[in-house]
N, C-alpha and C positions, 0 to 999 in steps of 0.2 A: 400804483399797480399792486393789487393784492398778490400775490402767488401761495397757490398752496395744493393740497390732496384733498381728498374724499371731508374731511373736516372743514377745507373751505367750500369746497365745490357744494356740500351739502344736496338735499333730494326732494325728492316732490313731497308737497306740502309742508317743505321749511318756510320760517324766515330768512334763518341763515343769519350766523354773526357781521357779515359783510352786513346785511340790512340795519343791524342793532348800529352799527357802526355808524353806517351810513346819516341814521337816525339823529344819532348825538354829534354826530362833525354840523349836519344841517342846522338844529342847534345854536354850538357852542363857536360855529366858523363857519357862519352861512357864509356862502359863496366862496370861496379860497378852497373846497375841495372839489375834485373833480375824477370820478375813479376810470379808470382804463384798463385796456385787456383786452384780447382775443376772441371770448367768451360771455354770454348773457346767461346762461340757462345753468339749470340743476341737475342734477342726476336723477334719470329713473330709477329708483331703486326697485321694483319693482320687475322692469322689464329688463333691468340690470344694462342698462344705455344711454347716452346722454342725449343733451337737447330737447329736454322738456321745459317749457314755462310754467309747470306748477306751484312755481312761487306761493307761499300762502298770502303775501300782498306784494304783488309783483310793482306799485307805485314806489321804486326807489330809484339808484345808479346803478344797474346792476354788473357791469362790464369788469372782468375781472379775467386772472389769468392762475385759474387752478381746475385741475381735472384728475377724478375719481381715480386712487391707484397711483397718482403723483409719487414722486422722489426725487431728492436733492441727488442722487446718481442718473434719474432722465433729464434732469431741467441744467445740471453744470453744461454739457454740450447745447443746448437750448434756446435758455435764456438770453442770449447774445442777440439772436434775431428777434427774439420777441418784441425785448426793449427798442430795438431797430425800428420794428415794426408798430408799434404803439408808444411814443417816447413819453416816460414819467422822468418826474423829482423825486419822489419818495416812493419804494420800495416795502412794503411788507409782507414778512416769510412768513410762512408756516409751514414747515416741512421738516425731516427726518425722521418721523416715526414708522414709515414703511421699511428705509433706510434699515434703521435701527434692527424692525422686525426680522425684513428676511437676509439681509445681506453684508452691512458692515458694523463694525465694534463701535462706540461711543469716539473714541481717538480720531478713527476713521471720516466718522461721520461728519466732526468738528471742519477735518480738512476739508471735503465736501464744502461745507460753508463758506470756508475761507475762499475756495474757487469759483463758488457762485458769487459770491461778494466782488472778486479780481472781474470776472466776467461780466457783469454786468458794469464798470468802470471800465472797460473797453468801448462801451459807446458813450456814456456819462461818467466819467471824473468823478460829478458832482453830485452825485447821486445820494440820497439819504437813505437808511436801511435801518426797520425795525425788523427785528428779528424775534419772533416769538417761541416761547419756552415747549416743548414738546410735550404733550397729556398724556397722564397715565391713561391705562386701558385695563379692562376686566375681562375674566370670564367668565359669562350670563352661564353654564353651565352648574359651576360651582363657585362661583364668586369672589374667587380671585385677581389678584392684579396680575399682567402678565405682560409687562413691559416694563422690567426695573430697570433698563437701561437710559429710560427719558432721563431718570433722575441726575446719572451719571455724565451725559450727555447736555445736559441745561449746565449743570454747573463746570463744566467745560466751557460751554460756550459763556457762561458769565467772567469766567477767568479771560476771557483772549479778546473778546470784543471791543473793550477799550481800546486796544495796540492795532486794531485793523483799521480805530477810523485814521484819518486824515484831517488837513489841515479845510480838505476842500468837503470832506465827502464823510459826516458821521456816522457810525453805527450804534444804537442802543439798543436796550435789551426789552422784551414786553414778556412781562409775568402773565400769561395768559394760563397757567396752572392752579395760582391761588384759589382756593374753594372748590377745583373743580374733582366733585367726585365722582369714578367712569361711572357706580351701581347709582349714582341718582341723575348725575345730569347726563349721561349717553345711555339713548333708546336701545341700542346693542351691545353696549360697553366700552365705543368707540368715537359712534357720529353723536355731536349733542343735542339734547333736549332745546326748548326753549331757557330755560335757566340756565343752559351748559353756553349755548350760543349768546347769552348776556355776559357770563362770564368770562369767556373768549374778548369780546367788543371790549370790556372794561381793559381787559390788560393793554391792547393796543392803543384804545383811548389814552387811557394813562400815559403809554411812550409818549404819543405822540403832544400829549399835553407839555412833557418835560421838555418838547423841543419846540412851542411857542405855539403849538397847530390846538385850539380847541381847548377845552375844560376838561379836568379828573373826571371819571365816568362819573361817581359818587355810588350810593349805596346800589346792589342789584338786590330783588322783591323777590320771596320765596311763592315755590307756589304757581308761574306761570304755566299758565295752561298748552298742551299742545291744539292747534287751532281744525285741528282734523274733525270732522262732522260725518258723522253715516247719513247715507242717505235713505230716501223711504224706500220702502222694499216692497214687492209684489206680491200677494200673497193667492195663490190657488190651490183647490183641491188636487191631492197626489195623483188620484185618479178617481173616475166616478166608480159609487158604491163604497171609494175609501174614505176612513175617519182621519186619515195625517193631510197634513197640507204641507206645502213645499213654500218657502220665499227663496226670490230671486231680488237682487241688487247689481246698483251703476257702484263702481270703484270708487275709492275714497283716494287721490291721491296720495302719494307715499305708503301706505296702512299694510301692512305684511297680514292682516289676518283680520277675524272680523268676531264677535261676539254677538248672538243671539239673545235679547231681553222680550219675556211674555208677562201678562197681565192678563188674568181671569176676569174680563169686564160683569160676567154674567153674576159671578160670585161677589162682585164690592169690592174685591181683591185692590187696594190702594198703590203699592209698589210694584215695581218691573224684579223679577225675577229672573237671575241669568242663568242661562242652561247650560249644564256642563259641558265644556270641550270650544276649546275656540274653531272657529271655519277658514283656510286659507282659503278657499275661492269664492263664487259670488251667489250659492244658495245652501237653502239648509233645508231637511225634511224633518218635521217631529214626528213623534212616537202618534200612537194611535190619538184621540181626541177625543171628546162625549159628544153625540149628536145632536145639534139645536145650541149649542155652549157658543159664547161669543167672544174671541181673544185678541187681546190686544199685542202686537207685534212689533219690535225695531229694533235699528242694526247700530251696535257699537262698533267702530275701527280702531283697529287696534296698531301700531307700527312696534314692532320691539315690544319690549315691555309697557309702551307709554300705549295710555289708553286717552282717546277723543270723548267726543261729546256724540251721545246717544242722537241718531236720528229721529226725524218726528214720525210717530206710530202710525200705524194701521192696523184696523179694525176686521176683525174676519170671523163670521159665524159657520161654525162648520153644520153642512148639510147634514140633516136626517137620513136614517137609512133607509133605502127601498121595503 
């Protein structure tokens, strides 16, 4: 059973580290994993609500038990039925950093853990627990980190985790922090990229490698693409007698905003040209236009800072005038 916040639960058109996971347990332990939980779907981020399947390849396990806004202060009362209700062996956290954010000190938090851990060994004794390292975060504003307390709070928890396992029931630790940095791998300084969501998977891989489950992740590839795609956009005159034309576009799962790229077809004009100002809804109107001129049009998506792969264009020659 996974458990975690807005970091597991991840949002329309992820992967999602649970999938990277998923990916390398198939792998490195076919068949000997089997994930559970409550929950299949992603977050809207978007519509800001959950139960969407826009998985960007929804062919994995997806069943898991983490929701957007999560905290190891909702899930200590919680988690007791969960596990009731969907019984695992193995246990992985990912929580505290909401925790952290708006309501208890590192100290605090640590106990937090220690109570999630007691309570979920009220329906399983034997219960195994990786517990993952909390991520710094930034802020996209001015670029700062803005969560020093993960730091304070990981290595808490590396100090105490030892003395909580059992003779029946281990806890280790999963570095799920190493390499992750929030300005490159979180699209808003927070939820990860695809390279942020690889590195995530590594570290729990790894745990769970050190307890006989699977292979070391091995090396993670710089450079993954986010898999978001614009789609083709509609292209008409603003109005008749006028030289601007309007496109209109379908959503891009997850994509917070949208980038407009033209192409002067009539002129040989070779590259796409992006027009300043990104669009958060689903059309944009240009400036005036030459009459008889033929332009080429498509829609970038944009989520965060991460930018997708340009849709396939369309053609529009703007009417002559009356």
């Amino acid at each position: 059973m996974i458990v975690g916040d807005s970091i597991t639960h991840e949002s329309a058109g992820d992967y999602t580290w649970r999938y990277r996971l998923a990916e390398h347990l198939a792998r490195t332990a076919p068949g000997r994993v089997d994930f559970v939980g409550d929950r299949a779907d992603v977050w809207d981020n978007v519509a800001d609500k959950g139960g969407s399947t826009d998985y960007a390849d929804p062919r994995f396990d997806r069943e898991h038990h983490a929701l957007w806004g999560d905290s190891l202060r909702n899930e200590v009362p919680a988690i007791e039925a969960a596990v009731r209700a969907t019984p695992a062996d193995v246990v992985l956290v990912l929580l505290g950093a909401n925790d952290l954010t708006y309501w208890t000190l590192p100290a605090d938090t640590v106990v937090l853990m220690k109570q999630f851990i007691d309570n979920v060994r009220r329906v399983n004794p034997r219960m195994t627990f990786v517990l993952g390292h909390v991520l710094p975060r930034a802020d996209f504003r001015d670029n700062s980190l803005n969560l020093p307390q993960a730091g304070v709070f990981n290595s808490l928890v590396d100090e105490q985790a030892a003395a909580w396992s059992t003779p029946a029931s281990k806890v280790v630790v999963a570095r799920t922090e190493i390499g992750f940095d929030p300005l490159r791998d979180a699209w808003d300084g927070s939820h990860p990229t695809p390279h942020g969501e690889l590195l995530i998977a590594r570290g729990f891989a790894d745990a769970l490698a050190s307890l006989g489950l699977g292979a070391p992740f091995g090396p993670v590839p710089d450079n993954v693409p986010w898999p978001g795609t614009g789609r083709p956009p509609t292209v008409a005159q603003a109005a008749p007698g006028d030289t601007r034309v309007t496109l209109t576009w379908p959503a891009t799962p997850g994509a917070t905003q949208y980038v407009v790229e033209r192409r002067v077809v009539s002129w040989n004009e070779q590259a796409f040209i992006r027009v300043p100002a990104s669009v958060s809804g689903y059309s944009w109107t240009s400036d005036p236009l030459l009459p008889g001129v033929t332009v080429a049009y498509r829609v970038v998506p944009m989520k965060g800072r991460m930018a997708g792969q340009p849709g396939p264009s369309v053609d529009y020659t703007v009417s002559a005038l009356p």
